[in-house]
C-alpha positions in Angstrom: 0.0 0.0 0.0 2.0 3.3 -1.2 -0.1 5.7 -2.1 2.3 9.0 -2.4 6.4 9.0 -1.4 5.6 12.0 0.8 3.0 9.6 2.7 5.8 7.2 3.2 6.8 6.9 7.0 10.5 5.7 7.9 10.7 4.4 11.5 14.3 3.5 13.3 14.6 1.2 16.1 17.5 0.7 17.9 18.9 -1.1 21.0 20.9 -3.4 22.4 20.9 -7.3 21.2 17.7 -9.1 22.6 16.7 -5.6 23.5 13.1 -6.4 22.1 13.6 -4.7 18.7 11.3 -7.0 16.7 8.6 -7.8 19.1 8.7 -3.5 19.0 8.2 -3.7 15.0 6.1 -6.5 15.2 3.6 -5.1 17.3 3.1 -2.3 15.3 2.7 -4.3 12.3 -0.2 -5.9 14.1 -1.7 -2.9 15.0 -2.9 -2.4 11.2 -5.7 -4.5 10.2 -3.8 -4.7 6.4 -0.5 -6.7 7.3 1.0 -5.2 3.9 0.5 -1.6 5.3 3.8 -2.0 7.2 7.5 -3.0 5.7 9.7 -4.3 8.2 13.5 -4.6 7.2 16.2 -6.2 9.6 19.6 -4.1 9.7 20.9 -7.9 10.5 20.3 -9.1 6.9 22.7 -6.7 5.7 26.0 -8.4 7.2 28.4 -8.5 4.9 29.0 -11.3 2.4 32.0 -13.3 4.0 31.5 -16.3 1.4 34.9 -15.6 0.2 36.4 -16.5 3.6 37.2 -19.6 5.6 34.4 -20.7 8.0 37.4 -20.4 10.8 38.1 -16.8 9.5 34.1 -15.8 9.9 34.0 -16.8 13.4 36.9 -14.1 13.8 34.4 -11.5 12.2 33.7 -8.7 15.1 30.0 -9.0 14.1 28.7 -6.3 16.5 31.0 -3.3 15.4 29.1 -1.4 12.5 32.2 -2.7 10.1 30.5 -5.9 9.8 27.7 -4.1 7.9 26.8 -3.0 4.5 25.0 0.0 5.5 25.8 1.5 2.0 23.4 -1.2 0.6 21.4 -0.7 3.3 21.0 3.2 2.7 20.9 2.7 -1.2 17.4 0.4 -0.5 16.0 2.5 1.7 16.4 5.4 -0.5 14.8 3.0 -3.3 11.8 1.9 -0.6 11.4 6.0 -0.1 10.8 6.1 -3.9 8.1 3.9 -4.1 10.6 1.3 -6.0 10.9 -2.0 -4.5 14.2 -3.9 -3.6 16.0 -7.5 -3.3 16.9 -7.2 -0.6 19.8 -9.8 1.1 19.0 -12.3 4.2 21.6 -14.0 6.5 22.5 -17.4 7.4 23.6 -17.3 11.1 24.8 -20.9 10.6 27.7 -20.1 8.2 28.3 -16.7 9.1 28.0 -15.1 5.4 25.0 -14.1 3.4 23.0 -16.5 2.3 21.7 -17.3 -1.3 18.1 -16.5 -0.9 17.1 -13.1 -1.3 13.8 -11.2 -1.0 11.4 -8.5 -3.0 10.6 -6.4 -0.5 8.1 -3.6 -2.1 7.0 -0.3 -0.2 4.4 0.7 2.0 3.4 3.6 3.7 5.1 2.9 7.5 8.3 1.4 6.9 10.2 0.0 9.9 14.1 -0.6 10.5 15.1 -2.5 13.5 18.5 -3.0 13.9 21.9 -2.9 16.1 23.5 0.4 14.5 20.2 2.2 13.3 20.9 5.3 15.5 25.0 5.1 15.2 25.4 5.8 11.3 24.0 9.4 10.6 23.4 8.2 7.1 20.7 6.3 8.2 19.6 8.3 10.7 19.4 11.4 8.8 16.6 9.6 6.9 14.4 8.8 9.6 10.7 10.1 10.2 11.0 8.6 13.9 13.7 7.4 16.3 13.2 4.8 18.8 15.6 3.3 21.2 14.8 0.3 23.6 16.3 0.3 26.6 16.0 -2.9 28.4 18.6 -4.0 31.5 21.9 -5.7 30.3 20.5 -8.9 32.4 17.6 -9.8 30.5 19.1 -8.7 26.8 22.1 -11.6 27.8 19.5 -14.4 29.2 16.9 -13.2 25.7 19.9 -14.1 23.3 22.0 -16.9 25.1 18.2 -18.6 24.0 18.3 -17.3 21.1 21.2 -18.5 19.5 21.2 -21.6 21.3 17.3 -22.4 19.9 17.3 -20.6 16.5 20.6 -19.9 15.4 22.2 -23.6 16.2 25.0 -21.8 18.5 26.5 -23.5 21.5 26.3 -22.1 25.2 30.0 -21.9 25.0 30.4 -19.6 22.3 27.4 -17.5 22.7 29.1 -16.5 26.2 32.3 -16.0 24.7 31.0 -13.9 22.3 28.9 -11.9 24.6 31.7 -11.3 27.2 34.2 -10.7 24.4 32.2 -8.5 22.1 28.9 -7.7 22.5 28.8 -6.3 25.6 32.0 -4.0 24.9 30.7 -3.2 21.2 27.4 -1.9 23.2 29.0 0.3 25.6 31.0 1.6 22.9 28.5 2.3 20.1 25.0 1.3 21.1 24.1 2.4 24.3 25.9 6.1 23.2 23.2 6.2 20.7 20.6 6.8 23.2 20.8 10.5 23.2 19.5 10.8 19.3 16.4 8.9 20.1 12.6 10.6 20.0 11.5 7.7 21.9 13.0 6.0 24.6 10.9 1.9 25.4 11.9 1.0 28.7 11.7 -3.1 28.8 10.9 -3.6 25.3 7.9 -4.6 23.5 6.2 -5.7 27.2 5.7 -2.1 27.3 2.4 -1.7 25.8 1.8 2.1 27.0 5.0 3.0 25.1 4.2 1.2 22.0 0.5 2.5 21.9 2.7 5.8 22.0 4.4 5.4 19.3 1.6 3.9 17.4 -0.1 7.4 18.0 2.4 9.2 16.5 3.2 7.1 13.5 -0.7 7.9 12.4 -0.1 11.4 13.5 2.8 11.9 11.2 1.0 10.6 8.3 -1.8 12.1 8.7 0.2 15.5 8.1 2.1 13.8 5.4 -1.3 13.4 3.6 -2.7 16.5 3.8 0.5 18.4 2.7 
């Protein structure tokens, strides 16, 4: 459903890992009766192609520093999405650590959403967005959320994912994430448990196209 580009709405949410970034975009996807009125694009899909690597060289990659993303792609499709021209866009495969073959055709709707690690940290992309949300939720829960994550969907051993999180998540957030804060509209304590928040920001998103439509 794109009716005009200037009706087109580009939402940003940010956060750390497990912070409750998709449940967020879900939610408001669910709070439109039409499904296809909301686009919902993953920042995680655009990790960089590694196929050229060594599996033992992936699992060096620092994949929560913004280097291990293709945010140029990223901007170059969002500007596309913003024209009302749709996009193939990449997906990931966690298990081998490099982009996987599959791609999708992701066309454009009037409230586009962007959840991702870095949404907030590259002004690029930030400079394009109609609304910017960051979920704050304790360091506690995030680590708990995604040790059962990646153990459950992403095939990942309790070893590594603790490694990994003492290593370079939790650094990689303190450095660039939780910094990010400050460019945020909206701030979602606890995630998407926080219903008043969300109904918040569901507000506004009708709000701001409303005035889109009229202009």
């Amino acid at each position: 459903m794109l009716l005009d580009d200037k009706e087109t709405i580009l939402i940003g949410i940010s956060g750390g890992s497990a912070s409750g970034k998709t449940s967020i975009a879900r939610r408001i996807q669910e709070s439109y009766s039409d499904s296809d009125a909301v686009t919902i694009i993953k920042e995680d899909d655009y990790y960089k192609d590694q196929s050229f690597l060594p599996f033992e060289e992936r699992l060096k990659t620092n994949y929560d520093h913004p280097n291990a993303f293709d945010h140029d792609l990223l901007i170059r499709h969002l500007d596309m999405l913003k024209k009302g021209e749709q996009i193939e866009k990449p997906t990931y495969d966690y298990v081998h650590h490099t982009r996987s073959d599959v791609t999708e055709i992701v066309k454009p709707t009037n409230v586009m959403v962007l959840e991702g690690l870095f949404v907030l940290e590259n002004s690029a992309i930030r400079e394009r967005l109609d609304i910017k949300v960051f979920v704050d939720t304790p360091a506690d829960i995030r680590f708990i959320r995604r040790l059962q994550r990646d153990m459950i969907e992403r095939g990942r051993s309790m070893e590594s994912v603790i490694n990994q999180y003492c290593n370079t998540v939790r650094v990689m957030h303190e450095e660039f994430i939780e910094p990010t804060k400050k460019y945020a509209d909206i701030i979602i304590p606890s995630g998407g448990r926080n219903l008043v928040a969300v109904d918040l920001l569901e507000t506004k998103i009708n709000s701001i196209l409303q005035n889109k439509m009229i202009k």
